[in-house]
Structures are given as C-alpha cells and as structure tokens.
N, C-alpha and C positions, 0 to 999 in steps of 0.2 A: 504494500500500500504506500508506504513511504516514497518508493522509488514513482511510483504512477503518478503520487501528486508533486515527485519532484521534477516530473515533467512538464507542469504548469509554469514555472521559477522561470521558464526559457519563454515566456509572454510577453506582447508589449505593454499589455495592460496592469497599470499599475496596483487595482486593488486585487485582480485574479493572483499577482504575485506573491501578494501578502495574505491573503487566503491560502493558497498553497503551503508558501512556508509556515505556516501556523498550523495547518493541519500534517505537513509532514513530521514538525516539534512535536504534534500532539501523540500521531505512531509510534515515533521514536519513544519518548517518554513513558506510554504504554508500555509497549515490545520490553527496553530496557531496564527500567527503574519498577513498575509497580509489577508485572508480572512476575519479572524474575526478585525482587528483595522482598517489598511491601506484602504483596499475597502468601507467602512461604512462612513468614513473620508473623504475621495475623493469625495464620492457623496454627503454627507452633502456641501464641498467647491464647489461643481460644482454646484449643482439645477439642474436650469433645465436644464441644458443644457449635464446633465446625458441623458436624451430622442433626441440629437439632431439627424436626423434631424428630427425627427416623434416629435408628441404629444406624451406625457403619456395615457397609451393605456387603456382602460376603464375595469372596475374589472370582468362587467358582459355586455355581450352584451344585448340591448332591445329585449323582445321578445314578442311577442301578443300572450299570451294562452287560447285567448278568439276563435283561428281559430277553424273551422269543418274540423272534419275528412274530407279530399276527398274520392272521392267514388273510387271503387278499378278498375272501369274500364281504368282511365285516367291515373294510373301509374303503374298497372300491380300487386297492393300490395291490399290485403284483409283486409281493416280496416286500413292501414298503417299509420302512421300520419306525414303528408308531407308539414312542414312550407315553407312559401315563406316568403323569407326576401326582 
C-alpha cells in the first residue's frame, strides 16, 4: 500500500501530494510501529483477557480417525468420508 500511494508523490498537484505522503506515513506507521511493538505489548499486558469473552480457542480440533467410511447409500457420496463430530 505504501508503495501504491507512493506513486501519487510523483503528481503535479499539490494537495494529491500531501494526501499521499500522509497516507503512505500512515502505512508505514501501521506496518512498522503499532503492528509489530504496540499490539504484541498490549497483549502481553492484557493475558487473558486478550480472548475475552470466549476461551483461547484450541490449535486443532479432536478428531477420531479411527471412523468407517459410510456406505455411499446414506449420503449420496461413493466412498465419501463423512465424520460426525
């Protein structure tokens, strides 16, 4: 994004220029400063209450890969493989 609106900078119009360069400060500033320092900071100072009001949601759901195939009459699918959670 920065670079797209740093392609405005090369206009002759003077306030499309300063529009530009304000909004490319503003990506940068994003991208570099609150993304990477500010949000990482934040979360470390909150815990958990980063997940409020939910739990911390699990990495991988359970899943039983021990089921049988269903048979293709019951859902219309030829071999299909069709977990029931």
């Amino acid at each position: 994004m920065a670079i797209a609106f740093a392609g405005l900078l090369f206009s002759q119009e003077p306030v499309l220029n300063q529009i530009s360069f304000f909004m490319v400060m503003a990506v940068l500033l994003d991208t570099l400063i609150v993304r990477t320092i500010l949000v990482p900071a934040l979360m470390i100072v909150l815990g958990p209450a980063n997940w409020w009001p939910r739990r911390v949601p699990d990495a991988h759901p359970p899943m039983d890969l021990d089921l049988p195939l269903q048979s293709s009459s019951t859902h219309g699918g030829a071999g299909q493989y069709h977990p029931t959670f």
